[in-house]
C-alpha positions as a Markdown table, in Angstrom:
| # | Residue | x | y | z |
|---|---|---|---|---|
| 1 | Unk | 24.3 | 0.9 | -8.5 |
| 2 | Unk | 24.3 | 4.8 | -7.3 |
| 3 | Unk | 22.6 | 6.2 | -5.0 |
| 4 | Unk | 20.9 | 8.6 | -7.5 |
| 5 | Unk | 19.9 | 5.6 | -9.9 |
| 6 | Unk | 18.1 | 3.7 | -6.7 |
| 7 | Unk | 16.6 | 7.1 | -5.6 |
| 8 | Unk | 15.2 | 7.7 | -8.7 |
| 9 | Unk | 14.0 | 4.2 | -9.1 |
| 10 | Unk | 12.0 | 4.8 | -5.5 |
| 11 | Unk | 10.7 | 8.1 | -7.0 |
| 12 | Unk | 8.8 | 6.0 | -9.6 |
| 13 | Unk | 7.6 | 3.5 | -7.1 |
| 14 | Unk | 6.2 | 5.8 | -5.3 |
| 15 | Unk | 4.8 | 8.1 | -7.7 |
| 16 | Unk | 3.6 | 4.5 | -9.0 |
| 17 | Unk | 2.4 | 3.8 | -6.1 |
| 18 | Unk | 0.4 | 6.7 | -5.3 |
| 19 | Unk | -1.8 | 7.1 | -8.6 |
| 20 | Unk | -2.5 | 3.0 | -8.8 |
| 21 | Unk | -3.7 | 2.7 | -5.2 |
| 22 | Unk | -5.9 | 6.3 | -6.0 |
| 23 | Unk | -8.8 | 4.8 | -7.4 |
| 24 | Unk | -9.0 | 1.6 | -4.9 |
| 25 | Unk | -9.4 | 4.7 | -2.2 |
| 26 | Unk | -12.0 | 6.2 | -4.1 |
| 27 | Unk | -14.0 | 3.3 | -4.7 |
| 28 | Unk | -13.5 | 2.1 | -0.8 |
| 29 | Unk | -14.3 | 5.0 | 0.4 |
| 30 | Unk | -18.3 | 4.5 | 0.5 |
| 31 | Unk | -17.3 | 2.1 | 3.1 |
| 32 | Unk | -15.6 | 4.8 | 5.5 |
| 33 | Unk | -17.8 | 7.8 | 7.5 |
| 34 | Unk | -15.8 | 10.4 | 9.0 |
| 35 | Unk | -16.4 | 10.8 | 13.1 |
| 36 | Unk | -19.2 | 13.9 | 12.1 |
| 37 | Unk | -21.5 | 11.1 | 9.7 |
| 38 | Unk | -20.0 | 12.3 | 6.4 |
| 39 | Unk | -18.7 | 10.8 | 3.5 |
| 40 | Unk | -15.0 | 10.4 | 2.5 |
| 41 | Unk | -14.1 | 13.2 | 0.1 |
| 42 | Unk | -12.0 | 12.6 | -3.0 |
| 43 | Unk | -8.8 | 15.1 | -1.5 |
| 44 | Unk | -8.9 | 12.7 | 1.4 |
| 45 | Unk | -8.3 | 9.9 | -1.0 |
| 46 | Unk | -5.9 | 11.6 | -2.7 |
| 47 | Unk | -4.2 | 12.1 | 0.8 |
| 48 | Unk | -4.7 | 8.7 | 1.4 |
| 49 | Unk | -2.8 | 7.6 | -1.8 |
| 50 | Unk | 0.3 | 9.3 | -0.5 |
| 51 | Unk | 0.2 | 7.6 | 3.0 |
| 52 | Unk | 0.1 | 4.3 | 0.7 |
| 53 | Unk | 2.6 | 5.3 | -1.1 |
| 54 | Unk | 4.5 | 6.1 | 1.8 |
| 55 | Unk | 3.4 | 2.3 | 3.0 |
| 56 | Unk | 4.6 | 0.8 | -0.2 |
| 57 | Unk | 8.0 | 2.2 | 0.1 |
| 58 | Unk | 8.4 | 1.1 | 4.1 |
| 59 | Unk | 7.2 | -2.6 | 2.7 |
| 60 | Unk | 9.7 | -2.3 | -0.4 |
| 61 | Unk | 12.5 | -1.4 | 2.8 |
| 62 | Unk | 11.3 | -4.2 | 4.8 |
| 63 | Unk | 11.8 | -6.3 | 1.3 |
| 64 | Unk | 15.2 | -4.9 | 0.9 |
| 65 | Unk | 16.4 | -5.9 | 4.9 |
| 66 | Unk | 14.5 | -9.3 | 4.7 |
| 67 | Unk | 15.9 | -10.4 | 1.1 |
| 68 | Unk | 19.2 | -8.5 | 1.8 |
| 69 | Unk | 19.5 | -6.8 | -2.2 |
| 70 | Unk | 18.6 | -3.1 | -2.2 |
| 71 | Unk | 16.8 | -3.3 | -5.7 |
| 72 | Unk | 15.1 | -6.7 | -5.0 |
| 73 | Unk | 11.8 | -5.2 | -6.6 |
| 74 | Unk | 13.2 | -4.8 | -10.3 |
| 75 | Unk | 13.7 | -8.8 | -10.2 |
| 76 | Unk | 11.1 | -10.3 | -7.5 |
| 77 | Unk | 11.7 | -13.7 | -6.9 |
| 78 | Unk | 8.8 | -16.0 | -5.3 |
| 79 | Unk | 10.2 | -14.7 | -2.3 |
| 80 | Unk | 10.3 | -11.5 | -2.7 |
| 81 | Unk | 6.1 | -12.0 | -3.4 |
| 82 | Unk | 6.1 | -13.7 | -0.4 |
| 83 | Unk | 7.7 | -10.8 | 1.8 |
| 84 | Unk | 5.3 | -7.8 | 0.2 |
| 85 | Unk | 2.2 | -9.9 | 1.1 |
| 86 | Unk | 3.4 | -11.0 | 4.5 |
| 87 | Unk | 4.7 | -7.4 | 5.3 |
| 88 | Unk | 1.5 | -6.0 | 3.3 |
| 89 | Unk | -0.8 | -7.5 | 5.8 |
| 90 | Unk | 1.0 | -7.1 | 8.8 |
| 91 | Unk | 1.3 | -3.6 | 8.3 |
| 92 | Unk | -1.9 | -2.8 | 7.1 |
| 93 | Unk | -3.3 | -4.4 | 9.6 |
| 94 | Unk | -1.6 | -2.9 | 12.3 |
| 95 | Unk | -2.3 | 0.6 | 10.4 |
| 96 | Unk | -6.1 | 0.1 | 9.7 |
| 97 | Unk | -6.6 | -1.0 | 13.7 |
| 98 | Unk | -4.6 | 1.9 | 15.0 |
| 99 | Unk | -6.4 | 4.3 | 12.8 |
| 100 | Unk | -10.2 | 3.0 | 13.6 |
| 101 | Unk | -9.6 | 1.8 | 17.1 |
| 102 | Unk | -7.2 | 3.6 | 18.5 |
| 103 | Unk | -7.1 | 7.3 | 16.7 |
| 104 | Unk | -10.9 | 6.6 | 15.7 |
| 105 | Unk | -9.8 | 9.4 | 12.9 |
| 106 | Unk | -13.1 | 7.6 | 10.7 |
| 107 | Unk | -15.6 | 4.4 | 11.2 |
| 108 | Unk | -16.4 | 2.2 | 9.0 |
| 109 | Unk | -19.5 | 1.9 | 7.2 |
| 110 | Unk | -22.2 | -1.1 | 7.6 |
| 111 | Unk | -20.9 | -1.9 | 4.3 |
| 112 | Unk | -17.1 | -2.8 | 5.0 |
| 113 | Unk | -17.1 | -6.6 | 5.6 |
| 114 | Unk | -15.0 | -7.3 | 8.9 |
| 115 | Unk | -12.2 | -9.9 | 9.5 |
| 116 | Unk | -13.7 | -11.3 | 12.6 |
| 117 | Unk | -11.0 | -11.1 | 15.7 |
| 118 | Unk | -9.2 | -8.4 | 14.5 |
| 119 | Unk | -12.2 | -6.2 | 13.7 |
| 120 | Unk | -10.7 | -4.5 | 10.9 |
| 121 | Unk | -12.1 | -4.0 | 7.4 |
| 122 | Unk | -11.4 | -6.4 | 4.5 |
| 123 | Unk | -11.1 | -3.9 | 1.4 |
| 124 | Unk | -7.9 | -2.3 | 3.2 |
| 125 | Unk | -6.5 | -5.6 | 3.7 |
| 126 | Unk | -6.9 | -6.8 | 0.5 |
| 127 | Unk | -5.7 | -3.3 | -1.0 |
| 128 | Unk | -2.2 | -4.1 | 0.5 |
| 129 | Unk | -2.2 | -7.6 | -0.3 |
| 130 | Unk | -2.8 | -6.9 | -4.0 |
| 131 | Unk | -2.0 | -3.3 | -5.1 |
| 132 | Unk | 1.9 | -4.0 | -3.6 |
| 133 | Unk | 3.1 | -6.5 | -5.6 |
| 134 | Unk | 0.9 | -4.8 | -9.1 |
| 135 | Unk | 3.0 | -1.9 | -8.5 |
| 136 | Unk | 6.5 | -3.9 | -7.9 |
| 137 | Unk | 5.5 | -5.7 | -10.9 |
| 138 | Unk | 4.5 | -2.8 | -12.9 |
| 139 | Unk | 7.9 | -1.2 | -11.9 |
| 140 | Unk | 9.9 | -4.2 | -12.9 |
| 141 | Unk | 8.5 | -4.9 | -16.4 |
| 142 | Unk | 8.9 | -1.0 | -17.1 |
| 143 | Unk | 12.8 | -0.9 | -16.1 |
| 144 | Unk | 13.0 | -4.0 | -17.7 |
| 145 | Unk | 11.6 | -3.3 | -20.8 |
| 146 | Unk | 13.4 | 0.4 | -20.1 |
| 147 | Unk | 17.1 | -1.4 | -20.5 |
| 148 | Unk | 18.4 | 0.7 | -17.4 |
């Protein structure tokens, strides 16, 4: 496969990637407050959606080094399901603690239900547990059905 073929094929994923995980910001963002007390605006969740894209590409590479096939994601395997929720929760996890503990770049709400231990929210966690392999499967029944 070319270069330009598997380039384009990340293009979609991400672009993908970006408008599907869009509206789980939105709706999680009641749970967020900024460091000033205010709400999460809708730009912020549109910039949000591009750092997840941006997190759904770095899982799909983590994918590709773990499985060892560079297009993995048009065909996942029960392995391949395996290795975005693994890498999906390791990485969000690491991300949501870094941003809220360590950058403190917003709080959480008393409405975000907590993992206990690790302190971080559970809608975050869950969005990269389930939105990942949606979009990998949304991407592989579209080039499949696509013929290319």
């Amino acid at each position: 496969m070319g270069s330009g073929l598997r380039d384009r094929r990340l293009t979609v994923l991400f672009g993908l990637a970006v408008t599907v995980n869009y509206p789980w910001e939105r709706a999680q963002s009641r749970l967020y407050v900024l460091p000033d007390g205010a709400e999460v605006d809708w730009w912020m969740c549109a910039a949000a959606s591009v750092a997840d894209g941006l997190v759904v590409l770095l899982i799909v590479q983590i994918g590709k080094l773990v499985i060892g096939q560079p297009d993995w994601y048009l065909r996942p395997s029960a392995r391949g399901y395996v290795v975005l929720l693994l890498s999906g929760a390791v990485v969000s996890a690491v991300i949501e603690w870094s941003t809220i503990h360590v950058g403190q770049w917003w709080a959480y709400s008393p409405r975000m239900p907590l993992i206990p231990v690790l302190n971080i929210g559970v809608a975050p966690l869950a969005q990269m547990l389930v939105l990942p392999p949606l979009i990998v499967a949304l991407l592989a029944w579209w080039w499949g059905k696509d013929g290319e």
